[in-house]
N, C-alpha and C positions, 0 to 999 in steps of 0.2 A: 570708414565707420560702418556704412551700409552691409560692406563684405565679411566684415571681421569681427564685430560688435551687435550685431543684430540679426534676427532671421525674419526680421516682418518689416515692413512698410516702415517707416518714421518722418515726423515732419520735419522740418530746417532747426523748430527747437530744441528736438531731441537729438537732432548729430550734433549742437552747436555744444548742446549739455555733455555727449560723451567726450567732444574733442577738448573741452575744458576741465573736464574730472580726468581724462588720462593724459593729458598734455601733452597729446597730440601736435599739437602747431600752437608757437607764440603768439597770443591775440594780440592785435596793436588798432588804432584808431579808434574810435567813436563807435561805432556800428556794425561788430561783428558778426549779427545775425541779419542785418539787410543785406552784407555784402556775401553771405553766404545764399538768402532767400536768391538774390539777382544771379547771381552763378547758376543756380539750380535752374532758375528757370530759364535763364537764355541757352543751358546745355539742352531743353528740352522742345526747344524752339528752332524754328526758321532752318538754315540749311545744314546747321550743327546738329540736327537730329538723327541723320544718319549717322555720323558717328559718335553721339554721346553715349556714356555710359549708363548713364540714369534716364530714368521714366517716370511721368508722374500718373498717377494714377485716375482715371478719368471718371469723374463726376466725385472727386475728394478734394478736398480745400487743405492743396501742399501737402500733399502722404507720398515721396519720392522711394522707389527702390532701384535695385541695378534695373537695366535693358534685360540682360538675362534672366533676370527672374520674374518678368513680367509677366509671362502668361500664367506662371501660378496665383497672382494676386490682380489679376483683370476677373474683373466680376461676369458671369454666364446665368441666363437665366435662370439656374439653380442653384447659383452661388447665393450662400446669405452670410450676416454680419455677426459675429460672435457679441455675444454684451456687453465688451467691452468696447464696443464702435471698430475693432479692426476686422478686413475682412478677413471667411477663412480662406482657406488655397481651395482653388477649384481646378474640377477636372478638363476644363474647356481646352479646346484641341486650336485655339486663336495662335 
């Protein structure tokens, strides 16, 4: 979803929404967006950070994108937030 559905940041409920409007993966149990919230974040945790794909973006409540496109959406002191709360791409050399 991240890669192919989006060019910006998204939280857990906005992949949860694309992967249920294009039906992407059969939802099944109770709690599809916790068990998606806990994935995200253990891929970005502890010693699976080296190899996750995903990043969350630091000082944002759950705004995940890929690892590789981190450094365009890590904020630099001259990065600011467009109106509508997402950040823009910065030039930071992180």
């Amino acid at each position: 979803v991240l890669e192919n559905f989006s060019d910006a940041p998204m939280t857990p409920k906005q992949i949860l929404h694309v992967i249920q409007t294009k039906g992407l993966k059969e939802m099944s149990g109770t709690a599809p967006l916790a068990c998606l919230v806990t994935m995200l974040h253990s891929q970005v945790r502890g010693d699976r950070v080296k190899n996750s794909i995903f990043f969350k973006l630091p000082g944002r409540m759950s705004l995940f994108t890929l690892k590789k496109n981190a450094p365009q959406w890590t904020k630099s002191p001259n990065a600011t937030e467009s109106g509508d709360g997402t950040p823009t791409a910065s030039t930071s050399s992180t």
